[in-house]
N, C-alpha and C positions, 0 to 999 in steps of 0.2 A: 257629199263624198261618202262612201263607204264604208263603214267600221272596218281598219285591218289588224288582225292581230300575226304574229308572229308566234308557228309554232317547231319547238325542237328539243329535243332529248340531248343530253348531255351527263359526263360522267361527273363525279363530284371535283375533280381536277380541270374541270373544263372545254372536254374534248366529247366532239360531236362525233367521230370518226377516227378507227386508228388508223396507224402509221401504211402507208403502198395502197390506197383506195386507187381498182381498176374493174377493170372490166370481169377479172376471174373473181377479185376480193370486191366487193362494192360498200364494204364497210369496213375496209381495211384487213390488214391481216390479224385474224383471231377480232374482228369489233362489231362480230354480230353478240355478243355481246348486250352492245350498248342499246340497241334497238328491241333486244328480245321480250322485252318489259310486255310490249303491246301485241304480240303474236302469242304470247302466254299467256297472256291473260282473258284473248279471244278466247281462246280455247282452254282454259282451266277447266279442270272438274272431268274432260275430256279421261273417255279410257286409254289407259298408259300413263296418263296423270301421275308422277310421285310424289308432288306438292300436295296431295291432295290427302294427305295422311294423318290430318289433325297438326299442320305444323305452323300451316296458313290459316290467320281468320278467315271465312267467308267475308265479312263486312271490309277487308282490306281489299281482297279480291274483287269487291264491288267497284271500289274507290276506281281500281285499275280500269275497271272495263268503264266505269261512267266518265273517264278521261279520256278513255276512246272515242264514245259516243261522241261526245262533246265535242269534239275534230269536228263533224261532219252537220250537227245540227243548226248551225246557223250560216250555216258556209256557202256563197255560192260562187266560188271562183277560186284555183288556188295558184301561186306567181312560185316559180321551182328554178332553178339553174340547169344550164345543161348539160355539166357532169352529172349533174342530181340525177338526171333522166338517162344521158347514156349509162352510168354504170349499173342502176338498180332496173331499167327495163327489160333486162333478162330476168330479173328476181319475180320482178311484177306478172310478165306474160299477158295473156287478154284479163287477168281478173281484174273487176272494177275498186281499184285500188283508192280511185277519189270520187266512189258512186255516182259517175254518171256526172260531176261538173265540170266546167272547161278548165284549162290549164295553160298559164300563159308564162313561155319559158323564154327566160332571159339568156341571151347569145349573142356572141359576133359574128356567130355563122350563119348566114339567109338559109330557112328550110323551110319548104310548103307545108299549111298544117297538112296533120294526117288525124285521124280518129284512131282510139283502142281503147280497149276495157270502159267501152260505154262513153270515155270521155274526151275532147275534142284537144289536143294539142298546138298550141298558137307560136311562133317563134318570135320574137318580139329582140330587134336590133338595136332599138334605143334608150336602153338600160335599163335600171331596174326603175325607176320614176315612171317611164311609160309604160312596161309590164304592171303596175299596178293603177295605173291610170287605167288599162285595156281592160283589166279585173274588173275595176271596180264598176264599169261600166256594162260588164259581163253580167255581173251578180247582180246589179240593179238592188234591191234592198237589204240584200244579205252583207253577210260579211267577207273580206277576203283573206283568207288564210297565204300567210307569207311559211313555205315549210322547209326551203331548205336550197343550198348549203347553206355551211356558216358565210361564206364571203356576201352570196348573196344576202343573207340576214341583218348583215353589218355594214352594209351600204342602206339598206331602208331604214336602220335605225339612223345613222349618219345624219340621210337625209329629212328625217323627221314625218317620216312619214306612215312607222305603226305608233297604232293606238293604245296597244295592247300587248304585253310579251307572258305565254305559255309555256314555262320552261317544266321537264320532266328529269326530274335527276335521279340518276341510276347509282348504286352504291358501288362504285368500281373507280379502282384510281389507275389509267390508263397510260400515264406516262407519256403519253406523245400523241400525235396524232393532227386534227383539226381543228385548229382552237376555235370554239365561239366565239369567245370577246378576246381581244386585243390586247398587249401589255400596253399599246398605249392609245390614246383617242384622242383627236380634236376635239373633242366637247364632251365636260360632267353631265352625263343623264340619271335623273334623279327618277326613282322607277318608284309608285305608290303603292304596298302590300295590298292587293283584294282577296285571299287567299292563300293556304299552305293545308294541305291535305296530304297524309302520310297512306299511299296503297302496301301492297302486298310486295310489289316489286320497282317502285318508284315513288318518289316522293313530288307530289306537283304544285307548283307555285302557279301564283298569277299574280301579272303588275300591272298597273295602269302607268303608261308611258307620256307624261306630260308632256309640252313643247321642248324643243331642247334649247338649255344654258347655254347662251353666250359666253 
């Protein structure tokens, strides 16, 4: 089976998204925010830059953008939800937003795939277990990137089925919004440190996600 890890930005209060995520807000209202960590740091150094004034290490700056890279270099499938997809697909447009790999979207709505921005979109009606069943078998030796939303994240955790969790946390205490994790869970998941790297505009963790406790 497929190495899957789970990948998602969240604030230091625990919100992936704030509060009325639609169609106009697709991060909530005011929660682009929470995301901007990785569009800024593409583009740091970029003229118009005013981070760029001796405020910011470069060497942080690096951090950001090698956790970018990092998304995409072992990945080859990635399992999304379909709010994920209706509300941010106006953001996206044709650009190759998951370079050209499939994308297999969790719903209870039946939708033909379609192709865009290079990448093949899958609909997938029988939860999230067989959306990454369909990844994994997608990606063949790569890995499958679980990216979003929270609901969808916390049913693969649930079901025990990433390996791995990428958490990016942004210094903003958001008050409301999408929470990640749960006030409560059916099962303690005890998550193993392999990492903690402090960038320029986020701070990045990495766990290794053992079987879950009965």
């Amino acid at each position: 089976m497929s190495h899957v890890f789970l990948e998602m930005t969240m604030t230091v209060d625990g919100f992936t998204a704030a509060v009325g995520v639609s169609l106009e807000h697709p991060f909530g209202l005011e929660g682009e925010r929470v995301h901007s960590w990785m569009r800024d740091s593409v583009f740091a150094g970029s003229p118009g830059d005013d981070d760029r004034d001796g405020l910011i290490d470069d060497s942080a700056e690096e951090v950001d953008r090698d956790a970018v890279a990092h998304l995409y270099e072992s990945t080859g499938a990635f399992v999304l939800g379909r709010r994920t997809l209706d509300v941010r697909e106006a953001v996206w447009g044709d650009e190759p937003v998951f370079q050209g790999r499939p994308c297999f979207v969790v719903t209870s709505r039946p939708h033909e795939p379609y192709s865009r921005g290079g990448s093949r979109y899958e609909f997938v009606t029988g939860g999230v277990g067989e959306a990454i069943a369909r990844a994994g078998a997608a990606a063949s030796a790569a890995s499958v990137c679980v990216i979003g939303g929270a609901d969808v994240a916390r049913q693969a955790l649930a079901l025990g089925l990433v390996d791995e969790a990428r958490l990016h946390i942004v210094p903003v205490l958001l008050g409301g919004g999408d929470r990640l994790f749960p006030d409560a869970a059916p099962h303690r998941v005890e998550l193993e440190p392999i990492s903690a790297v402090q960038g320029a505009r986020a701070t990045h963790l990495r766990y290794r996600v053992p079987t879950v406790a009965e």
